[in-house]
N, C-alpha and C positions, 0 to 999 in steps of 0.2 A: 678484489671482489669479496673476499672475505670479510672485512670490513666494512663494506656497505650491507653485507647479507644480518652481521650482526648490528647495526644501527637500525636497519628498518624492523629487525626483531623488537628491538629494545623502542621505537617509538611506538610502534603497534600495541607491545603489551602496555606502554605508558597510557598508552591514548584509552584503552580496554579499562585499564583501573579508575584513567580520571571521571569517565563516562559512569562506569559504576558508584563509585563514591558520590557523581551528582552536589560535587560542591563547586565547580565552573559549568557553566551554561555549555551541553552538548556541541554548538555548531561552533564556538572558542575551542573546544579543546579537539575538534576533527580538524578546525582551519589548519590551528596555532600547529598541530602535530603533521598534517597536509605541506606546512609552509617547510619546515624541519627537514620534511622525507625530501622537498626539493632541493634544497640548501643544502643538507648534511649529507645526504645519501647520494642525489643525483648529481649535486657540485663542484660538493666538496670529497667526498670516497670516492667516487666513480668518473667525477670530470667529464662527463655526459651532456650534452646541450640534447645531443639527440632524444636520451631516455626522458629526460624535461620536457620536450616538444612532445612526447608519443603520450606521456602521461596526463599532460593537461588536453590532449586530443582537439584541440581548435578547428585543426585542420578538418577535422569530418562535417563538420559544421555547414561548409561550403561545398560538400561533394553534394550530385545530385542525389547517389544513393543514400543517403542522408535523409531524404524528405520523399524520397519515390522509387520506389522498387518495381524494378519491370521482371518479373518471375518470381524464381525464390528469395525471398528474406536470404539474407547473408548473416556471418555469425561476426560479433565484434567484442572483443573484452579487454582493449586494452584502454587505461586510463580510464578518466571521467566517463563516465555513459551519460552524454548529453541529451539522449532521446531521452533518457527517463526523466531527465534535469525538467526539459521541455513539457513532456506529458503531463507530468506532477503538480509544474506549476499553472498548465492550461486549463486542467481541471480543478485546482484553486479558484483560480480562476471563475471557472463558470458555476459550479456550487456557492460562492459567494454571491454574484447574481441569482439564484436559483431564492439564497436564504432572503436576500432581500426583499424577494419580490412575493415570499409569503408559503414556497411549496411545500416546504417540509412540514410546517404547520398544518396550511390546508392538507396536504397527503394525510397526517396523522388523526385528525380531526374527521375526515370525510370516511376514515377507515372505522374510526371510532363510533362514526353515528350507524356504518351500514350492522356494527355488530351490535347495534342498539345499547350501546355503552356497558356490554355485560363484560366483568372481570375474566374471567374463563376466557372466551372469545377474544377478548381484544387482545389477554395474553397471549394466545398462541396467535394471532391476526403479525401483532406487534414484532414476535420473532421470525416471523416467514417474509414482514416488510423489510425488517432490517438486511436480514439474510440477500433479498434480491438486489436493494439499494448497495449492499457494499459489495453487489457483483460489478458496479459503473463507477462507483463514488468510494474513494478509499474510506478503511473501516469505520478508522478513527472520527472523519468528519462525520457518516451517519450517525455512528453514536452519540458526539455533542449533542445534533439536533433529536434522535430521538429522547435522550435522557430530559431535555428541557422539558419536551409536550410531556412526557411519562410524567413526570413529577407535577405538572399542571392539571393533569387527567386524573392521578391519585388525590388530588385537594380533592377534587370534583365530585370525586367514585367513591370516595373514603377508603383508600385500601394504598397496602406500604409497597411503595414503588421498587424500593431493591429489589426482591424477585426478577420483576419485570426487567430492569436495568439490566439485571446480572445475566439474564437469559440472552437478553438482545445483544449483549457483546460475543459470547457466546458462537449465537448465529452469527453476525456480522462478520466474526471470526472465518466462519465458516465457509459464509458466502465470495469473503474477498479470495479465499484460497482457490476459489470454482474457476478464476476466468486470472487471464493475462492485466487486468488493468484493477483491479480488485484490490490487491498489494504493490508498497514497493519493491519487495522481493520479486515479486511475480513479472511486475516490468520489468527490470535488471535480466532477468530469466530470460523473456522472451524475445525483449531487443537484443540478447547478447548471444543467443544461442539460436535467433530467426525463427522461435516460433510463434505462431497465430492463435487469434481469439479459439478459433475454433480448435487447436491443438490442447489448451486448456483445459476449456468445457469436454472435451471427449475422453480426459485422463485424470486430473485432477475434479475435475467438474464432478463426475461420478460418484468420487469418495468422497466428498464434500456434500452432493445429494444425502445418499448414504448415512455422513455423518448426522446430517441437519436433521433427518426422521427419529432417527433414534435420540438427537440431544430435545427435541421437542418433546418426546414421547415422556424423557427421562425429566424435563422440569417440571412436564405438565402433573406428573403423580408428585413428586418432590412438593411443588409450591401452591396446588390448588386449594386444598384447607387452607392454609394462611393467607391468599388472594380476596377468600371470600368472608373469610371471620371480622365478626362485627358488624357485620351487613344485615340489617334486619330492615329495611325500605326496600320499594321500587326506587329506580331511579326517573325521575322526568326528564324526559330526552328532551322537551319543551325549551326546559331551564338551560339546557348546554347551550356551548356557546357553536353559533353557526359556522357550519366553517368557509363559509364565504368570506367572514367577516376575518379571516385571519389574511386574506388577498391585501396587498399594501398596494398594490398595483394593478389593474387588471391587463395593460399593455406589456407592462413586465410580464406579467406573471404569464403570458400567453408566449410571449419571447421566449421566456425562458423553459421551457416545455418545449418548445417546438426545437431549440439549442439541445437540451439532453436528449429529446428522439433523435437528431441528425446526430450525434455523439455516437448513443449506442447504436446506430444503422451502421456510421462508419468505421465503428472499431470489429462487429460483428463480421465486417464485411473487407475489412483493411488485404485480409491475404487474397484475393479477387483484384482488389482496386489497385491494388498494389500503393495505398496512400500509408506512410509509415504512422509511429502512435507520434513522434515527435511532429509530422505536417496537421496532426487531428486536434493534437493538443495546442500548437498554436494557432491554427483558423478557429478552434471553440473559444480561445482566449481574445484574439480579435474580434469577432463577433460579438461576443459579449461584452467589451468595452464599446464598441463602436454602439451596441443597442441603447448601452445603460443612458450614455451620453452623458449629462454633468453629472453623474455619480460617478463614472468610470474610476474618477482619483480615489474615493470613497473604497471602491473595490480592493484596488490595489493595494490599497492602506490595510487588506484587512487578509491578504495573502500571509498565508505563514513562510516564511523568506527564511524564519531560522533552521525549517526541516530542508529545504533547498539546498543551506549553506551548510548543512552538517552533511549532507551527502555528499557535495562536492570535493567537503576536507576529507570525507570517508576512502572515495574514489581515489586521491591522490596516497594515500596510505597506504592503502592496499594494493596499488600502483607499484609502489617500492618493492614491494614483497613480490610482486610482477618480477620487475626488471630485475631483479637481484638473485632469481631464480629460485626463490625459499618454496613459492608453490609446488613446485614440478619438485624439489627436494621430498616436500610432504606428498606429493602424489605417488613419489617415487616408494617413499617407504611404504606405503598404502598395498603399492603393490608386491613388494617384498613381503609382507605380514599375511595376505591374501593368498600369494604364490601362484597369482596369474587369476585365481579360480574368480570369474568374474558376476557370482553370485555371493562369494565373499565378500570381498572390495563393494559392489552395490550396499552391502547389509554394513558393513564399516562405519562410510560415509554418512548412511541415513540415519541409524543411531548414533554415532555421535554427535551430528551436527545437532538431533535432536534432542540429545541429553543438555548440550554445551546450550542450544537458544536457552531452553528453558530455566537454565544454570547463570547463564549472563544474559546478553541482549541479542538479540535475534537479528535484527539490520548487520549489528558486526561481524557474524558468521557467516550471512548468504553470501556476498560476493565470493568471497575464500571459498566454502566448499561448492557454489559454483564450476569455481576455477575449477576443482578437483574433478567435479562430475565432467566437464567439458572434456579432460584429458581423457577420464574413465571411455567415454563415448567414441571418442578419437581411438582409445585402442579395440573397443568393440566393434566399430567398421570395420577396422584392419584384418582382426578375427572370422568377423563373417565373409568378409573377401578371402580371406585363404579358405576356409570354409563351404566358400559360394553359397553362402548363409545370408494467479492477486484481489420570552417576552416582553412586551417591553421588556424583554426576556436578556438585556444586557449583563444582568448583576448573576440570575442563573449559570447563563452561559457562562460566564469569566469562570464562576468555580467547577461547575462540570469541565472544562477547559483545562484547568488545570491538572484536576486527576486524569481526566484523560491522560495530558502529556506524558507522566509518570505511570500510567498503565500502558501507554506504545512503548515506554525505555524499558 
């Protein structure tokens, strides 16, 4: 065991630096290091068919609990977390229809005209959009699409879009952190540990409230001279462009509207229904092929398959460090250094993980200290029992896309 506990160290930390460095494409070097932890670790050190089978988790796939939970959410963290796999890529999915069919445009454009195209306004209009959109829609994608309008709206407005950009990441930030579906952390979190939308919103959602007044409060003094300098016209709301005119479809565009309301009804509503995020995200994924109809391939072609594949190889990584028991080694020390006091060990975990995201990449840390909070929580029920105690805008996009990618690593 020894030797598998030290190969899964030494792939992990590989996998940490090649990801860092950014000189192989992230979802190669989670696969390639994914492929390793089952071959080297689970194979060849350990001789395990079993730990192979539990870590690529297929099997859950097929369980009904899988797709419908009749009471409570249950807790799962071993191997691949296929709900999120699922989720992630359902809502891919139905944002790609969404962009197609013109909303985030008209969203932005229609926001645009009610604030009468005033700088001030749309600023702060702009960071309260984003903030809500990447309560449904993961950060990163609101951001693509709000950076593209911002920078069409500053041609327009005359005035320098960074601010505005840099805000709305910001919030977006802010917002995905509010709700279970918001991040991929968030989902990993809440599928693996069975909690609900509304467990979110009543814990994190708060501080994320919270945060969002006060980062509003603080850009709006920060960037409002500079939003407005050089402005010396009215602007004619006349001359702007309509934002009907940005609808590419008006059957899509009603489709795909009526697809993100039944979304967020039933992910709002999932611990009720008892319908998992993984049955939500493939019916919104279905639905919205079957709507698009001879686009559907179009769609598909335009899913990011390589954030899927890097989390899979992620999963299987940190799998190894599962089955090899280095977790529960580092939970263990956590609790030695704490010496039980369970306000210690909470303040551990949350600064360090939060030193170490901001220090390296933040996807790599969550599962791991996950894991650790999972066991922390495990021995706090124990405790309280003895006790009785997340335009033609192609050529835009591709480069806003880019930095994007490089500001999620």
């Amino acid at each position: 065991m020894l030797a598998a506990q030290i190969l899964a160290v030494i792939i992990f930390i590989t996998m940490f630096i090649l990801v860092v460095l950014d000189k192989i494409e992230r979802q190669y070097v989670t696969l390639g290091c994914g492929l390793a932890t089952l071959i080297g670790v689970f194979g060849i050190a350990m001789r395990s068919l079993d730990a192979i089978l539990l870590t690529l988790n297929l099997k859950s796939i097929f369980t009904v609990e899988f797709w419908y939970e009749a009471g409570s959410a249950g807790e799962s963290s071993c191997g691949i977390n296929w709900a999120t796999i699922i989720f992630i890529a359902g809502m891919m999915v139905m944002v790609e229809g969404m962009a197609k069919a013109g909303f985030f445009r008209w969203l932005c454009m229609m926001l645009a005209r009610m604030v009468h195209y005033k700088p001030i306004p749309l600023f702060v209009a702009f960071m309260l959009m984003s903030a809500v959109l990447a309560m449904f829609i993961d950060s990163i994608t609101v951001i693509l699409f709000l950076a593209a309008v911002t920078i069409e709206l500053s041609k327009l407005l005359k005035f320098n879009p960074v601010p505005m950009i840099l805000s709305e990441i910001f919030c977006a930030n802010l917002g995905g952190s509010a709700t279970m579906c918001g991040d991929p952390p968030n989902i990993i979190i809440g599928t693996s540990l069975g909690y609900s939308f509304a467990d979110f919103i009543l814990n994190t959602g708060v501080m994320a409230l919270i945060s969002l007044v006060l980062v509003v409060i603080y850009f709006y003094f920060a960037f409002r001279k500079e939003l407005v300098a050089g402005r010396t016209e009215e602007i004619d709301s006349s001359s702007m462009p309509n934002p009907k005119d940005t609808i590419t479809n008006k059957k899509d565009f009603v489709i795909s509207c009526v697809i993100f309301a039944c979304a967020v009804v039933m992910l709002v509503t999932h611990a009720q229904t008892g319908l998992t995020v993984a049955l939500i995200g493939a019916v919104i994924a279905v639905v919205t092929l079957i709507t698009s109809g001879r686009y559907a391939l179009e769609i598909l072609k335009r899913v990011d398959y390589k954030t899927l594949l890097f989390f899979i190889g992620l999963f299987i990584v940190v799998g190894g460090l599962e089955q090899t028991g280095i977790l529960e080694l580092i939970a263990g020390l956590i609790g030695e250094v704490s010496r039980g006091n369970l306000k210690i060990m909470v303040a551990i975990i949350i600064w360090v993980s939060a030193v170490a995201a901001h220090l390296l990449i933040i996807f790599l840390l969550q599962r791991p200290w996950f894991q650790l909070f999972r066991v922390w929580r495990q021995c706090r029920a124990l405790i309280q029992q003895h006790l009785h105690g997340h335009y033609q805008w192609e050529q835009i996009l591709a480069a806003v896309r880019h930095q994007l990618v490089h500001l999620q690593m």
